[in-house]
RODREN-371977 format. One record per residue: residue in one letter; x, y, z of N, C-alpha, C in turn. Coordinates in pm, 1 decimal. Atoms other than C-alpha are relative to their C-alpha. Last residue first. Example, Ala and Ser with C-alpha at 12.3 -4.5 7.8 and 13.67 -1.06 7.14 Angstrom:
MIMI aa   n.east  n.north     n.up  ca.east ca.north    ca.up   c.east  c.north     c.up
MIMI  s    -82.0   -119.0     -6.0   1367.0   -106.0    714.0    -77.0    109.0     73.0
MIMI  a     89.0   -119.0      0.0   1230.0   -450.0    780.0     90.0    120.0      0.0
***
This chain:
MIMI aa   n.east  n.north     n.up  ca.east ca.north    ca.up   c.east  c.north     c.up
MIMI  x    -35.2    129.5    132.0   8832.9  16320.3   6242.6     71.1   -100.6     71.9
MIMI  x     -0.8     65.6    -17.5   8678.4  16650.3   6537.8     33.4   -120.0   -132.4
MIMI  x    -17.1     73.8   -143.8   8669.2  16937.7   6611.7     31.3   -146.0     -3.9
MIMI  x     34.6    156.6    -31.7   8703.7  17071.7   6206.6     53.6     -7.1    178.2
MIMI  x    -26.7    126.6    -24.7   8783.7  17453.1   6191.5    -42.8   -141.8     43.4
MIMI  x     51.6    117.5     66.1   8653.8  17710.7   5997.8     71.2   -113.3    -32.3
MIMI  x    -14.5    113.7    -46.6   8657.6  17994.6   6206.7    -59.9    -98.4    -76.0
MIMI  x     90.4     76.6    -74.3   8611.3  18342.9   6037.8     76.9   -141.1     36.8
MIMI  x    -75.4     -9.0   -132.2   8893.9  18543.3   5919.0    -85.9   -119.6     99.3
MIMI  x   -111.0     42.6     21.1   8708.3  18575.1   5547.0    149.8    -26.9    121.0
MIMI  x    -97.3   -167.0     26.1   8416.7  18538.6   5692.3    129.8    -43.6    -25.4
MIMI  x   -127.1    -39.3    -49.8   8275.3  18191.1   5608.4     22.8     78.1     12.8
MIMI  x     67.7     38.0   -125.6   7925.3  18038.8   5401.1     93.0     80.3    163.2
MIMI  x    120.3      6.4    -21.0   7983.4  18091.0   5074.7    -52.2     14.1    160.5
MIMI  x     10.0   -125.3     42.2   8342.0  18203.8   5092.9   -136.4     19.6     39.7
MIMI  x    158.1     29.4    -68.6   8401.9  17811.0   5212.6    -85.4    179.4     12.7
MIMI  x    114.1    -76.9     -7.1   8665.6  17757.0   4983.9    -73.8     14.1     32.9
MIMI  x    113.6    -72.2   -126.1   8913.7  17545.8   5152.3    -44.3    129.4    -45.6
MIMI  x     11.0     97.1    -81.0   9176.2  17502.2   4877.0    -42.5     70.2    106.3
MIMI  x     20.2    -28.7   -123.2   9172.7  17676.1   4517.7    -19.9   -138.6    150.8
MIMI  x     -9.4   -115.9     57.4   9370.3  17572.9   4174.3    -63.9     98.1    161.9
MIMI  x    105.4    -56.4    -75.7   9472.8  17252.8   4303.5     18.4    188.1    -12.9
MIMI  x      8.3    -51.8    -81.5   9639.0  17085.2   4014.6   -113.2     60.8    107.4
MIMI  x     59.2    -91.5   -110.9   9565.4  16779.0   3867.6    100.2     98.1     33.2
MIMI  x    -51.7   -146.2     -3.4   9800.0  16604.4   3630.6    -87.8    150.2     33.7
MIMI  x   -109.6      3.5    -67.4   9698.7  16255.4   3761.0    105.1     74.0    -88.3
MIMI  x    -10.2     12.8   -173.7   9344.5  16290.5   3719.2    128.1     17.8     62.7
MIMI  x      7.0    177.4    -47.7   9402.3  16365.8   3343.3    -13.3     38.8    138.3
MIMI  x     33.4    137.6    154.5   9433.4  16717.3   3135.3    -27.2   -123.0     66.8
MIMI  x    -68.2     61.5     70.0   9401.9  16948.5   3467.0    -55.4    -87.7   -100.4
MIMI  x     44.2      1.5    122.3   9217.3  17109.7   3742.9    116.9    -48.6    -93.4
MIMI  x   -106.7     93.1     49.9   9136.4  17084.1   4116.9     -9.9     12.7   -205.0
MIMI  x     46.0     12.2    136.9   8864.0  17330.9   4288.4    197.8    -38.5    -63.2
MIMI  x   -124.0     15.0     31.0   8869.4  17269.7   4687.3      1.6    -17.7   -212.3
MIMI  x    -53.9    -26.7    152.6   8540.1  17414.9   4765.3    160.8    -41.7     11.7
MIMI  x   -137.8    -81.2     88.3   8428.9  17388.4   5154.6     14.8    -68.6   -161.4
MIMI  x     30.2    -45.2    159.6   8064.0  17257.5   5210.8    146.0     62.0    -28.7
MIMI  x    115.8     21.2     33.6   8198.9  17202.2   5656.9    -46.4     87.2   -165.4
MIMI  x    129.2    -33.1    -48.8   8541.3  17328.1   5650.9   -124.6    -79.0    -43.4
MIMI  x     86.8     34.4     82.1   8885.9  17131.5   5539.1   -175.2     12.9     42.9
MIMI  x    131.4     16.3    -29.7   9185.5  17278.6   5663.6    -92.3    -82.5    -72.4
MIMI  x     93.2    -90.3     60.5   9524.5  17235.2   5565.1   -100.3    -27.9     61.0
MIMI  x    -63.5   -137.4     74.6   9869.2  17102.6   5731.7   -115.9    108.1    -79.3
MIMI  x    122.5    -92.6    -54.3   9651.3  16809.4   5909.5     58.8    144.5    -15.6
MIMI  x    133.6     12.2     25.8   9758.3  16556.3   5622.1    -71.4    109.8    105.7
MIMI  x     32.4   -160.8     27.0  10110.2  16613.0   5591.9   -172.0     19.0     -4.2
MIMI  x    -30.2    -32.0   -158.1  10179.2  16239.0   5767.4     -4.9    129.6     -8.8
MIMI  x     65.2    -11.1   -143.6  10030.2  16140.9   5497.6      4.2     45.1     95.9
MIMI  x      3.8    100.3    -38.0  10282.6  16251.3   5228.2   -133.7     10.1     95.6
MIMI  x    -35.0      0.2   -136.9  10208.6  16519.5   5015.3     19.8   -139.3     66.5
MIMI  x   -125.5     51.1     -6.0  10247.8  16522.9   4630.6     20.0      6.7    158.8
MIMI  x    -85.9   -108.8    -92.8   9976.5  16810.6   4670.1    128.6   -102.4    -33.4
MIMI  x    -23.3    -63.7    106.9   9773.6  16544.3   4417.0     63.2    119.1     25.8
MIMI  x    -43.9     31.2     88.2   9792.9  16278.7   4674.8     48.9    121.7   -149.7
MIMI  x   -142.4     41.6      9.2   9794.7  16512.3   4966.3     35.2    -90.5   -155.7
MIMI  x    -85.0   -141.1     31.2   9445.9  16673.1   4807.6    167.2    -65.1     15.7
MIMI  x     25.1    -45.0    182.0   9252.9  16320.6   4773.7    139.4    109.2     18.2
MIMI  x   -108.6     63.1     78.0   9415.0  16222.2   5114.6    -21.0     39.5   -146.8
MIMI  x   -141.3     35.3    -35.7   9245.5  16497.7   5292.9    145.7    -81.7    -97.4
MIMI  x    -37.0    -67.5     87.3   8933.4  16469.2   5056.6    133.2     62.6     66.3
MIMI  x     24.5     58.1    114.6   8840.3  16117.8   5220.4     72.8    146.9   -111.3
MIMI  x   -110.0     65.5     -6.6   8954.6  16254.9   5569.3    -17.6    -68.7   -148.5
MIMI  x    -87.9    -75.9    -42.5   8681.7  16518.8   5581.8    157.0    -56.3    -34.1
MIMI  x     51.7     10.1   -142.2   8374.4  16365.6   5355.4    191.8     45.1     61.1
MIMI  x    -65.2    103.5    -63.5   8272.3  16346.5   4978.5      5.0     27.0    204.2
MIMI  x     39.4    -77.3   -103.8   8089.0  16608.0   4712.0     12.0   -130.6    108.2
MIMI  x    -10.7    140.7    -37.2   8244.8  16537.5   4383.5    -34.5     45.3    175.2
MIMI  x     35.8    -12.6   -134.8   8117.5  16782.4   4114.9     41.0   -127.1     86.4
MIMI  x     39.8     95.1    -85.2   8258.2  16754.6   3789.5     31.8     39.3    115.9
MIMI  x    -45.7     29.1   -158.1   8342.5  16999.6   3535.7   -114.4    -82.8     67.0
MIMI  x     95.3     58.6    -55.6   8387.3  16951.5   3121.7     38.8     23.5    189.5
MIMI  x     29.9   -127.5    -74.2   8608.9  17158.7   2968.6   -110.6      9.5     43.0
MIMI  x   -102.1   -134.9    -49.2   8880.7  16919.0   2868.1    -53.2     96.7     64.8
MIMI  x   -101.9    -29.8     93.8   8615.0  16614.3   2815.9     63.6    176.8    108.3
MIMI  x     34.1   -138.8     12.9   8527.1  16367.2   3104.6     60.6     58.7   -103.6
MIMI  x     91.8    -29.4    186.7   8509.6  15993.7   2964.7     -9.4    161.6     36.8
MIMI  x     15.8     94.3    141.0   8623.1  15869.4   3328.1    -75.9     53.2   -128.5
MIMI  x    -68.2   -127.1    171.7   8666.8  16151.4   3567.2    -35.4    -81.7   -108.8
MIMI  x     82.0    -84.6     18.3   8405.1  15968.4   3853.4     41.1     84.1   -133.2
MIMI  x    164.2     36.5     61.5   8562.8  15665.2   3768.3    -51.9     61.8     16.5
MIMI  x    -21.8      1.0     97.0   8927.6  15809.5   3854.7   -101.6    -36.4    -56.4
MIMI  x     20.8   -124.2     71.0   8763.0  15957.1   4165.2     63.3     -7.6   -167.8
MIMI  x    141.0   -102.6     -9.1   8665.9  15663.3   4313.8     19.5    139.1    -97.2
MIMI  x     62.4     91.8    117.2   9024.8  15467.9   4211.8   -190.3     76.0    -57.1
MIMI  x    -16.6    -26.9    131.7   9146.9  15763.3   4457.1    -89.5    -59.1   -128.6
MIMI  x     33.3   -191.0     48.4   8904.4  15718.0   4676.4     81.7     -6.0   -121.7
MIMI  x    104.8     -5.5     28.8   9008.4  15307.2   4770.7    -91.7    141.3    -69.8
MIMI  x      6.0    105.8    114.3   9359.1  15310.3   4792.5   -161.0    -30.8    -38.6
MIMI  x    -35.1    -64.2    126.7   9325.4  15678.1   4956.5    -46.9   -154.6   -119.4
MIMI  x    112.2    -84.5     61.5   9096.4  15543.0   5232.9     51.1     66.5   -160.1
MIMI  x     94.4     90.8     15.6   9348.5  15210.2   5293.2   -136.1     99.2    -61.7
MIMI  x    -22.4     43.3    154.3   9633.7  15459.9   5295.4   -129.2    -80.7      0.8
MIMI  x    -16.6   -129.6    165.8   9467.4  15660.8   5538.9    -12.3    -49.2    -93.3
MIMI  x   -109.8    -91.7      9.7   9389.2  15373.4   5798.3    -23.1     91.9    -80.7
MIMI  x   -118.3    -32.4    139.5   9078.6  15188.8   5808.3     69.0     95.4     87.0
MIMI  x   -102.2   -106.0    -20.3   8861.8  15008.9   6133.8     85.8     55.6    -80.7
MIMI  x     42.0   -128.7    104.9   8622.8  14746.3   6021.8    114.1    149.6    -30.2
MIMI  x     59.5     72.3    109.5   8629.9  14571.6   6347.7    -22.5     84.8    -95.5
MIMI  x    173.1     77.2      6.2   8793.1  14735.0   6605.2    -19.8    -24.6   -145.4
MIMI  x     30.7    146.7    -65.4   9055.2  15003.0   6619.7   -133.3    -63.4    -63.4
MIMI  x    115.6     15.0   -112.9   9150.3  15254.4   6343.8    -28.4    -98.0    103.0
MIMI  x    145.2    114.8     10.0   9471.4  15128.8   6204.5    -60.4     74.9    132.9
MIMI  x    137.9     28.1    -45.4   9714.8  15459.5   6242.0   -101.9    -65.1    -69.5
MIMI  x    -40.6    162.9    -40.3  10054.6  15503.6   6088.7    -98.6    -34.4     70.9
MIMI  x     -4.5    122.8    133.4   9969.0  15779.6   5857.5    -37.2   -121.9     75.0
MIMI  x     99.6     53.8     40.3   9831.9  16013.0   6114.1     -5.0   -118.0    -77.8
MIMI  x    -54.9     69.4     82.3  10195.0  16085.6   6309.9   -125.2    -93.0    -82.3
MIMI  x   -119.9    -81.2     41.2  10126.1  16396.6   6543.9     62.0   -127.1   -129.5
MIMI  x    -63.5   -182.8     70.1   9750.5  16373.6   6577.9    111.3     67.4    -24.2
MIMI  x    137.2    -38.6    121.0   9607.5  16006.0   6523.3     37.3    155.9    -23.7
MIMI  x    -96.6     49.6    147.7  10002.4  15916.6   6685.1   -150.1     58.1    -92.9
MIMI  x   -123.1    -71.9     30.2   9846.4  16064.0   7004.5     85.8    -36.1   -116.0
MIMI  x     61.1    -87.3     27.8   9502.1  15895.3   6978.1     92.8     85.6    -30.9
MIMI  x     26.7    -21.1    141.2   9672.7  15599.9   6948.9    -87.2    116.7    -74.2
MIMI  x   -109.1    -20.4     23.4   9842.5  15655.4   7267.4    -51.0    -10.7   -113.0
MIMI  x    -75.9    -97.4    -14.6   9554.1  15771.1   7447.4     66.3     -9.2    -95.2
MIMI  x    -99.3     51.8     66.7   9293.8  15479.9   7391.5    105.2    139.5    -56.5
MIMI  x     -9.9    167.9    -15.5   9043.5  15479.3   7669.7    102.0    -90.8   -101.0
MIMI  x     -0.2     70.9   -142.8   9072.3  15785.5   7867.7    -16.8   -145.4    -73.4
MIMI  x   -125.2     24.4    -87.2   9201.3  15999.8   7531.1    -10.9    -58.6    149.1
MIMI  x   -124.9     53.0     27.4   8902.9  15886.9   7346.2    134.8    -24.0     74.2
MIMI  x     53.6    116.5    -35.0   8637.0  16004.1   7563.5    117.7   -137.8    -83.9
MIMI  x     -9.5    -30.8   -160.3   8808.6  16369.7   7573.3    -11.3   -130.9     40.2
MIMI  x   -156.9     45.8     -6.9   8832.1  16320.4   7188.4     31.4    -37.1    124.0
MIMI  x   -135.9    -69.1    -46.0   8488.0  16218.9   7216.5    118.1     42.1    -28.4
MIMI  x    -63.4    -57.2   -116.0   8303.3  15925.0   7065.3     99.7    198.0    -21.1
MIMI  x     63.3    -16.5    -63.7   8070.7  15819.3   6817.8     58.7     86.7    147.3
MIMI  x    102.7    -28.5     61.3   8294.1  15589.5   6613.4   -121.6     99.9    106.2
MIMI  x     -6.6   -172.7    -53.4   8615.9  15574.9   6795.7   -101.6     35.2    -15.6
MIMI  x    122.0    -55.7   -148.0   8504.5  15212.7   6822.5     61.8    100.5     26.7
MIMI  x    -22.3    150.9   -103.0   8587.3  15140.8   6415.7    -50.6     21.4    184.4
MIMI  x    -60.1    -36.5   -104.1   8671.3  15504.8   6264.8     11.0   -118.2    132.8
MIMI  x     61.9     50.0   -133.4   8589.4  15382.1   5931.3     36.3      1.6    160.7
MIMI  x    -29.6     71.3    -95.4   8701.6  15669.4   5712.5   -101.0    -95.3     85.0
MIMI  x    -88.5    -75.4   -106.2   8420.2  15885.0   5519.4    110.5   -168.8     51.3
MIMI  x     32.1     23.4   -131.2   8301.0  15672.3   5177.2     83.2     66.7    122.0
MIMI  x      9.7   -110.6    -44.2   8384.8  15773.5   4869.8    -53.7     41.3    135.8
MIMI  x   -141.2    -38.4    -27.8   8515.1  15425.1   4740.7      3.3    149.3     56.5
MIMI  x    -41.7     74.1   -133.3   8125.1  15357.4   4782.2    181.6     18.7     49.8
MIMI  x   -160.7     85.9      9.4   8068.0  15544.6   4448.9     36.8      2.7    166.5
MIMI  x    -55.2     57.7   -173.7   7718.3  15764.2   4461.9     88.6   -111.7    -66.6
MIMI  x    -83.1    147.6    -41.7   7585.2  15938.0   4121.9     32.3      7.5    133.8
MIMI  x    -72.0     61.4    -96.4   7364.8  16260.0   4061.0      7.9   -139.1     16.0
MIMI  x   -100.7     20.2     41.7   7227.2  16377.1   3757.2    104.0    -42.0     83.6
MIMI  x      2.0    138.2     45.3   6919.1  16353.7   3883.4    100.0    -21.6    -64.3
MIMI  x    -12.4     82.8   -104.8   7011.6  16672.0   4131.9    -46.3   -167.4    -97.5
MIMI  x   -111.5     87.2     51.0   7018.2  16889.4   3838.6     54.7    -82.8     97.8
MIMI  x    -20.1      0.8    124.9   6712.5  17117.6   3811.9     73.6   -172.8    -42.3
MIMI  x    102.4     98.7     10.6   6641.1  17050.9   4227.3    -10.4    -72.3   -175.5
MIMI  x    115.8     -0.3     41.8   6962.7  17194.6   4293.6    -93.6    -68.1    -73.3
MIMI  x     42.0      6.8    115.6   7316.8  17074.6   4272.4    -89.9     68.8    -17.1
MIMI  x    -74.0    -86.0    106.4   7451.9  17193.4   4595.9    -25.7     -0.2   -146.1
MIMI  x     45.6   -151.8     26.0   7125.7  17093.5   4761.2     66.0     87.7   -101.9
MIMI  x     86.4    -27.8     50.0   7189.1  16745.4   4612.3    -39.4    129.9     -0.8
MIMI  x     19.2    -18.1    183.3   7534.5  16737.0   4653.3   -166.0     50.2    -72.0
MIMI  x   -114.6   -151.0     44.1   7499.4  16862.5   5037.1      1.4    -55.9   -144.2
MIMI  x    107.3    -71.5    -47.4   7179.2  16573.6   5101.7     90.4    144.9    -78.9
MIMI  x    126.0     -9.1    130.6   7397.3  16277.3   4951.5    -68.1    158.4    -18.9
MIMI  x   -101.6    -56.7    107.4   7750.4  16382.5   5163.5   -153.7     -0.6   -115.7
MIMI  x    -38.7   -125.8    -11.6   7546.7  16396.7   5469.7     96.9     36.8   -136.2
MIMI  x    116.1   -104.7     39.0   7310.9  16099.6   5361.6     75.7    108.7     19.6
MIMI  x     32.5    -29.6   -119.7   7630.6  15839.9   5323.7    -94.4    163.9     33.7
MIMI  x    125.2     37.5      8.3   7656.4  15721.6   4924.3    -78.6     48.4    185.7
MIMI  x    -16.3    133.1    -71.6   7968.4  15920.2   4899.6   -146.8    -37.1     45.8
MIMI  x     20.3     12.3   -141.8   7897.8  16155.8   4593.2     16.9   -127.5     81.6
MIMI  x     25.0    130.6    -82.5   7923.3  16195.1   4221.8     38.7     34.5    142.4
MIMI  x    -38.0     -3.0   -131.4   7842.5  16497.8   4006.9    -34.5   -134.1     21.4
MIMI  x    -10.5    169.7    -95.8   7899.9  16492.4   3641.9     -8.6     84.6    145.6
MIMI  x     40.1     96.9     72.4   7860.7  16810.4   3388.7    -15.8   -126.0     48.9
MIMI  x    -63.3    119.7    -53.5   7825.2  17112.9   3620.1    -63.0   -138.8   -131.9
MIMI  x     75.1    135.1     66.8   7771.4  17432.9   3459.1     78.8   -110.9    111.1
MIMI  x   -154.4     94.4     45.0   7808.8  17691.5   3714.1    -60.1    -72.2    -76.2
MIMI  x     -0.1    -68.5    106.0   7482.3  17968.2   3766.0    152.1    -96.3    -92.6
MIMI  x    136.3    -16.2    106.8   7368.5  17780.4   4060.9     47.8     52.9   -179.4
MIMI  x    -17.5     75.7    149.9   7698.4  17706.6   4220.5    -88.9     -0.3   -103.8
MIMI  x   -122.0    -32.0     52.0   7731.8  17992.9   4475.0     31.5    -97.7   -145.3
MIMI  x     37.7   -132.0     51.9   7349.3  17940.6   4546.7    123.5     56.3    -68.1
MIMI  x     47.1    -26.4     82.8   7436.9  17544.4   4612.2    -56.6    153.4    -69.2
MIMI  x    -64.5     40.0     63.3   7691.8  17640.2   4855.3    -94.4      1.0   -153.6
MIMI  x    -85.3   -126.6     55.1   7453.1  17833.7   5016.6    120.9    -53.1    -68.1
MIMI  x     55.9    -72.8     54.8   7216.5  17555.5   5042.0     55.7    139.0    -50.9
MIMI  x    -42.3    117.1    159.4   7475.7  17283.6   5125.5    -97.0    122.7    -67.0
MIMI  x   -134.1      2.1    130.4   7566.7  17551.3   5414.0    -23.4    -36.8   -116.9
MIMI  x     -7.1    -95.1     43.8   7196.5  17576.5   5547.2    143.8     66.1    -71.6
MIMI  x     80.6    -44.8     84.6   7152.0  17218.2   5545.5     11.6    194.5    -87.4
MIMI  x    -81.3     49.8    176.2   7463.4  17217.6   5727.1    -95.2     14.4    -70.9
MIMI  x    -94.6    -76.8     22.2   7300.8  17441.7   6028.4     93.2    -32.0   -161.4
MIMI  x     49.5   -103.7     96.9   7008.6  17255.0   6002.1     69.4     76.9     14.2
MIMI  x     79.3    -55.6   -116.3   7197.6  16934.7   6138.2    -44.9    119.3   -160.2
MIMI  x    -13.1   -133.5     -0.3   7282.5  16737.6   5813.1    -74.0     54.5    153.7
MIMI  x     24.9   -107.3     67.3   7216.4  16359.0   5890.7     54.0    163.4      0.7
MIMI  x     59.2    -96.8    -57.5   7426.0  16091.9   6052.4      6.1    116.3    -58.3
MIMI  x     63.4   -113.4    108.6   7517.9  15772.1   5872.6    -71.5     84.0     86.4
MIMI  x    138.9     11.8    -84.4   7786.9  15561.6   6095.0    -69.3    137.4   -100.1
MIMI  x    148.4    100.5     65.2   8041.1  15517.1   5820.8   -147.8     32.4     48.6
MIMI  x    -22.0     37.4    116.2   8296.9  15792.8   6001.5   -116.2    -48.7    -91.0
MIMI  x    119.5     28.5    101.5   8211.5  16077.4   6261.3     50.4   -111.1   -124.4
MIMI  x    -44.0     70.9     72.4   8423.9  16113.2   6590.1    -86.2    -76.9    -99.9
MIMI  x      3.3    136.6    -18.3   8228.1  16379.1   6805.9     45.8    -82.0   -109.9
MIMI  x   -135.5    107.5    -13.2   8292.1  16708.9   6826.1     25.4   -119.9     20.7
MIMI  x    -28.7     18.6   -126.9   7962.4  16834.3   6939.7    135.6    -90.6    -28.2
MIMI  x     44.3    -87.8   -128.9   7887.8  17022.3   6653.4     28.4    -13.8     90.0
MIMI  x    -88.9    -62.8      9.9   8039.5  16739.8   6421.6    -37.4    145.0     77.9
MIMI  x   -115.1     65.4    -72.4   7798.7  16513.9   6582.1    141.8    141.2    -47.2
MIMI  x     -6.6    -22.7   -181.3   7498.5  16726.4   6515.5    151.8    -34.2     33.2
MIMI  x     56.9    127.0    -76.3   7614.7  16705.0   6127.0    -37.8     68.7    154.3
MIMI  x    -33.8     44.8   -131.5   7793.3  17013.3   5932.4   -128.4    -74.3     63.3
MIMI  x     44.1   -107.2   -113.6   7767.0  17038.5   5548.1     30.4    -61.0    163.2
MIMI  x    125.9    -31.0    -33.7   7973.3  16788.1   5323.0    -42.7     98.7    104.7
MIMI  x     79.8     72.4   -164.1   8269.4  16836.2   5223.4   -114.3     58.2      4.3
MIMI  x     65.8    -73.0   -108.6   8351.9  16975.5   4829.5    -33.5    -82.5    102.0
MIMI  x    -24.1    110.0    -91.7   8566.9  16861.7   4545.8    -69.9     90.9    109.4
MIMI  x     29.5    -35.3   -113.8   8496.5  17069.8   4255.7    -38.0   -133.7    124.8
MIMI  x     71.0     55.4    -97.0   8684.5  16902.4   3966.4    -52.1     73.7     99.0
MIMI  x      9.4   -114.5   -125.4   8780.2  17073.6   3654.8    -76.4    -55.2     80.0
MIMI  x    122.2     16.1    -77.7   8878.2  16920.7   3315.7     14.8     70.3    135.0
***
């Protein structure tokens, strides 16, 4: 089987670098115009399953990426949910590092070991132990040459990839992961995946271009 794992398009907040988890904030029209060129790169693909995190920036990018044909074929699974960033939510890094430095400094040289603050607040492992299981119910009943669309969120397809990279957490900001990027995963079972491409964003990207995340 053959997964296309794709992030959603870019948000206001991720424009202004601002710490994006649960809180549901739409496509700016800059992502709109990714999920739409994503979807033009997938038009002619079969897709047999797509599922999505039920939050409108991951809904809006499956749907464009699907098109209007094959957008009812779309699912949502709550284990696909972005990180809860708890009261980073909304903020800064700039606004971060004046009110919680030191955990901001382990968020970028030692990611594993980080409980979000505040109420609600996840770690990694807590997004993997939940995603993974997400993505074994999105594969469920797929056959050998069947592909599935899974169109999710920055730190949700982070741990997807380390798990099936065999990475640890703490290897988690070793790759990119652009606004509609393509990470295409393939194998007999979920858990003999490889990753056949990582951070495809061709559609939308020069090949030198900038297509870095401000802000997780």
């Amino acid at each position: 089987m053959k997964i296309l794992l794709a992030r959603h398009g870019e948000t206001p907040w991720n424009a202004e670098g601002r710490y994006q988890g649960q809180v549901d904030i739409p496509l700016s029209e800059v992502g709109i115009a990714q999920a739409n060129a994503l979807g033009e790169r997938l038009k002619d693909l079969r897709i047999d399953r797509a599922v999505a995190s039920p939050l409108s920036r991951a809904t809006r990018t499956a749907q464009l990426a699907l098109g209007e044909a094959r957008a009812p074929q779309l699912g949502f699974d709550d284990g696909l949910l972005e990180i809860a960033h708890g009261e980073w939510e909304g903020l800064l890094a700039s606004e971060i590092a004046e009110r919680d430095p030191q955990r901001l400094r382990d968020w970028r040289d030692a990611p594993e070991s980080v409980l979000m603050p505040g109420e609600g607040g996840e770690s990694l492992q807590l997004v993997l132990e939940r995603a993974w299981p997400a993505l074994e119910r999105a594969c469920d009943g797929l056959g050998a040459d069947d592909t599935l669309l899974v169109v999710a969120h920055d730190a949700v397809n982070r741990v997807l990839l380390c798990r099936v990279l065999g990475l640890p957490l703490s290897r988690l900001w070793t790759f990119r992961q652009a606004p509609t990027t393509l990470n295409l995963l393939q194998g007999d079972s979920v858990d003999a995946l490889e990753v056949v491409r990582l951070n495809d964003c061709a559609h939308h990207t020069p090949f030198f271009g900038e297509a870095k995340h401000r802000a997780l």
